[in-house]
N, C-alpha and C positions, 0 to 999 in steps of 0.2 A: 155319893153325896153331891148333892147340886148346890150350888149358892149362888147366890146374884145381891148383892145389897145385902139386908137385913132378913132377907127371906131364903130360907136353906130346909131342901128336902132332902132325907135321910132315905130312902130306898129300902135299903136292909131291913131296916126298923118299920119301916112307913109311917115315916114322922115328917109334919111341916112346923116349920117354926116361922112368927115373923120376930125380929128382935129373942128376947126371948119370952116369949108369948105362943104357946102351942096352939095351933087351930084345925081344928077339929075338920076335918073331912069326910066324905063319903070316899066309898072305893073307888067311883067313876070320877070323881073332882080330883083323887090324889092323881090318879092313872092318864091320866087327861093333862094336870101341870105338869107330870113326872114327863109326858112326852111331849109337851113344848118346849122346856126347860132345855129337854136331849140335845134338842139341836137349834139355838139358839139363834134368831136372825130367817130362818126357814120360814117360810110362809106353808101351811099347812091350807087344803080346802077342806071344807066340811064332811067332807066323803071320804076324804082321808081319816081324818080322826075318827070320825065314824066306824071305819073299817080297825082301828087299832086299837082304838078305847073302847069299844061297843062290839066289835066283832064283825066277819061277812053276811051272819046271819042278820042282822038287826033288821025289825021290820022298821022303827019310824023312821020318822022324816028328820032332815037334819036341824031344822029348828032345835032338836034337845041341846046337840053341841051349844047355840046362842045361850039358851037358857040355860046350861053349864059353867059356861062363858061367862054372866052377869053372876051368878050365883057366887062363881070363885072370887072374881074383884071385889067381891061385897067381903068375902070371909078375909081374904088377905087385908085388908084396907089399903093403903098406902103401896104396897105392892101389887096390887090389883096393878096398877097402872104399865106394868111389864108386859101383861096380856093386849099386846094391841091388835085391833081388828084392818085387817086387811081387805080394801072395798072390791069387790065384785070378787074375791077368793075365800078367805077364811079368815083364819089367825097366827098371828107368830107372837114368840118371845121374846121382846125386844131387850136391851140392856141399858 
């Protein structure tokens, strides 16, 4: 169980909640916060997440992580704002 605020991802379950309001995710957006959340303050690069949410296989390009990236702040609302973008790396989960 991860929590930060009013936003708590349930693992087990694969449940996100914000308050309590459930939002709906894909498997790549849960898998994707599930491993920002892990390690909190981490700056992750786009290669990275790539490689662990997406696999070694992956052919595109790391633009999807960005488009992940907006898509998830938009579902979280207010807690979107956890995802911050780290310039010239990737992204972390700030608190």
């Amino acid at each position: 169980h991860l929590v930060c605020g009013e936003l708590a991802v349930d693992i087990a379950k694969h449940t996100v909640t914000v308050g309590s309001a459930n939002v709906l995710l894909t498997y790549k957006e849960f898998s994707l916060l599930a491993r920002l959340m892990e390690s909190p303050g981490r700056a992750f690069t786009r290669e990275q997440l790539l490689e662990t949410v997406w696999g070694y296989d992956y052919e595109g390009g790391t633009r999807t992580v960005d488009v992940h990236v907006q898509t998830l702040r938009t579902k979280l609302g207010e807690c979107g704002q956890y995802i911050e973008t780290v310039r010239g790396v990737g992204y972390r989960f700030g608190e």
